[in-house]
VEXKEKE-763576 format. One line per 5 residues: their letters; for each residue x negated, y negated, z of C-alpha. Coordinates in Angstrom, 2 decimals. Layout:
<rs>
a = X,Y,Z  ...
</rs>
This chain:
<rs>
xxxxx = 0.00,0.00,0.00  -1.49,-3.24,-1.03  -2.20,-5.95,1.34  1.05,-8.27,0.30  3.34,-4.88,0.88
xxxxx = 1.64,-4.80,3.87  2.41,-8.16,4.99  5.70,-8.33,3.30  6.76,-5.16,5.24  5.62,-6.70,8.79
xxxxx = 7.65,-9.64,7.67  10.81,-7.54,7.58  9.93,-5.64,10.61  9.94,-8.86,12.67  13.01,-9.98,11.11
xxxxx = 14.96,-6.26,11.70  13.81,-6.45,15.35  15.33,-9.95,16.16  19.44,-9.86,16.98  20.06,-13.40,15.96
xxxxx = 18.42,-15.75,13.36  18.97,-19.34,12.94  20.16,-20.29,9.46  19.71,-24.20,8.52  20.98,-26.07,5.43
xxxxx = 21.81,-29.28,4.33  25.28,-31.14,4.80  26.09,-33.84,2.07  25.60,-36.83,4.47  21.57,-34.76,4.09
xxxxx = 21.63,-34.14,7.87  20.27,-30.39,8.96  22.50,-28.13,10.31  22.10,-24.88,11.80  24.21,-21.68,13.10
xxxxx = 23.20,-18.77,14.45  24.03,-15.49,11.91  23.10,-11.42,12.51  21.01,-10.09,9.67  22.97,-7.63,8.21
xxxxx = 20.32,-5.36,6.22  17.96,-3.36,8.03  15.56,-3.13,5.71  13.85,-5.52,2.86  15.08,-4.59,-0.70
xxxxx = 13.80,-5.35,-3.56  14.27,-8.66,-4.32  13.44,-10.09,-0.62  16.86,-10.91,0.12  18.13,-11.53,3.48
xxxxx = 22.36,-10.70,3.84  24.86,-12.03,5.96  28.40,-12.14,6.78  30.01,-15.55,6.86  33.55,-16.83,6.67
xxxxx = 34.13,-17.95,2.98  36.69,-21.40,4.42  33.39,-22.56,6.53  30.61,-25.33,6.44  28.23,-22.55,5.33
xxxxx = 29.75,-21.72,2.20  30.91,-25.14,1.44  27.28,-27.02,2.19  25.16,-23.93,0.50  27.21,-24.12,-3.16
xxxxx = 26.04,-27.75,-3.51  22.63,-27.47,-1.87  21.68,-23.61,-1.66  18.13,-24.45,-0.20  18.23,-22.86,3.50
xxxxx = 15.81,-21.58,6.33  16.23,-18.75,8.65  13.92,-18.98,11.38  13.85,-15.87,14.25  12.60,-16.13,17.41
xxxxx = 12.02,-12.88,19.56  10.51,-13.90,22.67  10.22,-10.47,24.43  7.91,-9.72,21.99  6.33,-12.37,21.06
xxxxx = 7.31,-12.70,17.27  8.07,-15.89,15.24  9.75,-15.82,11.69  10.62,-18.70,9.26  11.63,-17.66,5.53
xxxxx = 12.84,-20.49,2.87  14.71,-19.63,0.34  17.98,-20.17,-1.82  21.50,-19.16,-0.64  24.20,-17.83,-2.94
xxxxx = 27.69,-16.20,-2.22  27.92,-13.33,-3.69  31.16,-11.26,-4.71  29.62,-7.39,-4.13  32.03,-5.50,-2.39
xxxxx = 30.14,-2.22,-2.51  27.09,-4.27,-0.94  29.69,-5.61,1.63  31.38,-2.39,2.46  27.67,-0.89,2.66
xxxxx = 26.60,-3.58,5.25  29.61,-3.61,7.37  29.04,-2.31,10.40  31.28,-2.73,14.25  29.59,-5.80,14.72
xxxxx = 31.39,-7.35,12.22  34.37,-6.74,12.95  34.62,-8.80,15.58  34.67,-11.76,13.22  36.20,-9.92,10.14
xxxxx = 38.34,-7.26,11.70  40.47,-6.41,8.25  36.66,-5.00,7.51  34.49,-5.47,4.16  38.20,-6.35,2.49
xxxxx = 38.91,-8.98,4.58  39.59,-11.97,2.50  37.67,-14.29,4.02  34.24,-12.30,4.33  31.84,-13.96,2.27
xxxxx = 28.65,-12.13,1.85  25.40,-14.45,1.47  22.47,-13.95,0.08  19.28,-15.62,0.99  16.68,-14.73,-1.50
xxxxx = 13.06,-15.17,0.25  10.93,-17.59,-1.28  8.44,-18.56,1.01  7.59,-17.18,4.59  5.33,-17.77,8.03
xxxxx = 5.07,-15.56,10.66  3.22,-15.41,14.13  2.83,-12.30,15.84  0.99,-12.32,19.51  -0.63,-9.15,19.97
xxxxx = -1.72,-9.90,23.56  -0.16,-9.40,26.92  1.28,-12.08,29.11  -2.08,-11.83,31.37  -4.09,-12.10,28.51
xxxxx = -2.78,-15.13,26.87  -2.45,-16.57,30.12  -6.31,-15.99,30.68  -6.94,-17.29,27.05  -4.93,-21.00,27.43
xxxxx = -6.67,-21.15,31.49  -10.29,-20.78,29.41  -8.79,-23.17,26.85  -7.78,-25.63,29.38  -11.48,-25.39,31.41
xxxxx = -13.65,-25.84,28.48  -11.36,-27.86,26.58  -11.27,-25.75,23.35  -8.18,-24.41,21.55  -7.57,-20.54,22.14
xxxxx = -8.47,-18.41,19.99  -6.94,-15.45,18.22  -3.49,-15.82,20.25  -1.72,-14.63,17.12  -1.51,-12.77,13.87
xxxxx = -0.22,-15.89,11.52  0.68,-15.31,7.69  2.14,-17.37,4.89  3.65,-15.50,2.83  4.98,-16.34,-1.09
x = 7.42,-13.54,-2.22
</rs>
């Protein structure tokens, strides 16, 4: 596996282990808005796309037709894991892709299921993506920023950090 699957792999496996990402786009007024969204695929296909489950009446759909530019940003602090893909949103009308992805979870907010008429199924297609990964424990990094702090140099190595172009 070359060294971009590599990285494009850990990408995903960062994203897959985070409940909860933050999806930001653009209202018309051009302020930044952001709600929090459950990643629906658990795993990367091919095209680096990123699914959700959104209702098809709400600011997401409305804001992301006339500007589909977005970021999802994930933060998993238990383990120490920071994500942040850009990328273009689109609504897509794929009902086997919808009734593939449905899961429980869902149907709290759709409970008619993968037909329910107001489940819109986006699709952020990756374009660009960072990630930080801290490898050390707590003690550890603690040690590292109390060295920082005495000699006055940043820490070093307190993360794996990647930018990514898919």
């Amino acid at each position: 596996m070359s060294t971009a699957n590599n990285d494009h792999a850990k990408l995903f496996d960062l994203i897959k282990d985070t409940r909860f990402g933050m999806l930001t786009h653009r209202h018309g007024d051009g302020m930044l808005h952001s709600h929090p969204l459950t990643t629906q695929n658990k795993s990367m296909d091919e095209g680096a796309t990123l699914y959700f489950f959104i209702p098809k009446n709400g600011d997401i759909a409305r804001h992301t037709v006339s500007d589909p530019v977005v970021n999802v940003s994930y933060a998993n602090t238990d383990a120490d894991s920071y994500v942040s893909v850009s990328g273009r949103a689109s609504l897509l009308e794929d009902q086997a892709k919808k009734e593939q992805l449905f899961n429980t979870a869902a149907k709290a907010w759709f409970p008619d299921g993968p037909n329910d008429p107001n489940m819109g199924l986006l699709a952020v297609h990756i374009e660009e993506a960072e990630f930080w990964d801290v490898k050390d424990s707590k003690m550890v990094q603690i040690f590292k920023m109390m060295a920082s702090a005495v000699t006055g140099n940043p820490p070093k190595d307190m993360s794996e950090h990647k930018k990514l172009d898919m």
